[in-house]
TORLUMRO-730705 format. One record per residue: x, z negated, y negated of N, C-alpha, C, O in turn; residue in three letters. Coordinates in steps of 0.001 Angstrom, whole numbers, plus 500000, padded with zeros to 6 digits. Each point is the difference from the previous one (the first is absolute). Example, Ala and Ser with C-alpha at 12.3 -4.5 7.8 and 13.67 -1.06 7.14 Angstrom:
# TORLUMRO-730705
513190492200505690499110500000498810500900500000498800501036499335500019Ala 498614501385498931500820499940498810499230499270498910500509499831498892Ser 
# end
This chain:
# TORLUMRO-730705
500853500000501180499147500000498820500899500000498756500795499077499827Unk 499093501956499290500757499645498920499103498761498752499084499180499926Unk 501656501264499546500450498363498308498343500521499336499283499145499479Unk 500273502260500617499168500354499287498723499481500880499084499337499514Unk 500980500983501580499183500066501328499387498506499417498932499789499425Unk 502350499101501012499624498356500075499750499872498356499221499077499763Unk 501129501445499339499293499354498472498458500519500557499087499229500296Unk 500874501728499748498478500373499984498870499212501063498852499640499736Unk 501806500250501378499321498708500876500045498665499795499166499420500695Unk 501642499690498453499808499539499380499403499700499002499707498807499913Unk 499836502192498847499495500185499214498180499851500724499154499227499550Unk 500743501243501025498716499926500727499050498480500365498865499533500091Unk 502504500186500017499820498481500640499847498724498737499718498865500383Unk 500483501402498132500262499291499225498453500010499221499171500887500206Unk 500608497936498851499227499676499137500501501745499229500980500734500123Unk 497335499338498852500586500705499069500924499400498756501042500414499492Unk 498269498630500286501203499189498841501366500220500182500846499956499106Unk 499348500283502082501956500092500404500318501282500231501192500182500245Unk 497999500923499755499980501394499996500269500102498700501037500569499657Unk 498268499013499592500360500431498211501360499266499553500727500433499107Unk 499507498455501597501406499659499518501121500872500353500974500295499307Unk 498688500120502048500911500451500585500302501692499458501074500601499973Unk 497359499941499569500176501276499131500859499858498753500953500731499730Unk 498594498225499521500455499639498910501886500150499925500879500497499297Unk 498957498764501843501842500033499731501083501396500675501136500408499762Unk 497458500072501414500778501514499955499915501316498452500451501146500002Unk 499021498333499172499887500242498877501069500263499129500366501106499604Unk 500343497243499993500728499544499503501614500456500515501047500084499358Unk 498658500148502003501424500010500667500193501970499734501102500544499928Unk 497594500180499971500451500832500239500372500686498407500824500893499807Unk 498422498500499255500421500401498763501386499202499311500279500405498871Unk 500559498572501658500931499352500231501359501344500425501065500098499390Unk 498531500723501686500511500445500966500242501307498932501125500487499878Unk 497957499918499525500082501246499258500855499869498726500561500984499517Unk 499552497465499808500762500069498405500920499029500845499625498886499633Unk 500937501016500890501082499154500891501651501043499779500203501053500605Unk 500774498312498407500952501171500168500755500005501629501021500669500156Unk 498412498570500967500307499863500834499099501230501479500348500405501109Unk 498587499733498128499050500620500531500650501063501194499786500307501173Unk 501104500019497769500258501623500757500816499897500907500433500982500603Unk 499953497674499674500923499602501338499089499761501356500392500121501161Unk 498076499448498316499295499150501440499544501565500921499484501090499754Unk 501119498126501461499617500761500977501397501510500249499881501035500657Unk 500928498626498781500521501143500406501254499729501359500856500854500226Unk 499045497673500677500597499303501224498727500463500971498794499952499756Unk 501778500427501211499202500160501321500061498253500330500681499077499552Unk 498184501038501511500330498096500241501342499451500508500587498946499755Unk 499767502289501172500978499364500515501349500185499102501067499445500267Unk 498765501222498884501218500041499210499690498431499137500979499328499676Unk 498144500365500121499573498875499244500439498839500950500716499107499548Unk 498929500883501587500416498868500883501368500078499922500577498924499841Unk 500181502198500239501742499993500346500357499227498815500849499109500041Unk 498346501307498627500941499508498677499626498442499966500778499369499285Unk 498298499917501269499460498470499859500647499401501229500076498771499992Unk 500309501740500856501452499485501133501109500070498976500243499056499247Unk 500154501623500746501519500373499448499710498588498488500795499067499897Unk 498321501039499395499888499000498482500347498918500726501117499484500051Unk 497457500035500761499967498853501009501909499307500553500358498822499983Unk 500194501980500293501405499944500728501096500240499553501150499887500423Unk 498396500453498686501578500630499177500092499100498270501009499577499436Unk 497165500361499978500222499518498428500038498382500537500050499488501119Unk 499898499961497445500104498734499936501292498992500714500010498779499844Unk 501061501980500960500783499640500570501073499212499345500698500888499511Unk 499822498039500203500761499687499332501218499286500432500008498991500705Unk 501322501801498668501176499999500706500780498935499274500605500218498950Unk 499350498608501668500722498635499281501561500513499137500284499844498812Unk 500590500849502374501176500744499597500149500519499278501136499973499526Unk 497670501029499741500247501028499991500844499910497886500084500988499270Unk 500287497809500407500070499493498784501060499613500214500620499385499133Unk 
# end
């Protein structure tokens, strides 16, 4: 089942009150997405290129080399 599949079966399953929130903020995110000078970056990682780069951050950043001073 894809991401679209389960929002939408989900969506089914909810109060309407939480349908309009939940419209509401796909709203926000998507006009966010459009004046974002970042915009023109989302989505251009396949997942798994996305997974390789959040291993490698995960394992490689934040590392800190007592020596290295």
């Amino acid at each position: 089942m894809t991401s679209r599949e389960q929002l939408i079966q989900e969506l089914t399953e909810v109060p309407d009150e939480l349908v309009k929130v939940v419209l509401d903020f796909l709203h926000r995110v998507k006009t966010t997405r459009i004046h974002h000078p970042l915009a023109k970056f989302a989505g251009i990682l396949s997942d798994a290129e996305a997974d390789d780069l959040q291993n490698v951050i995960r394992s490689d950043c934040r590392q800190v080399d007592m020596n290295e001073w």
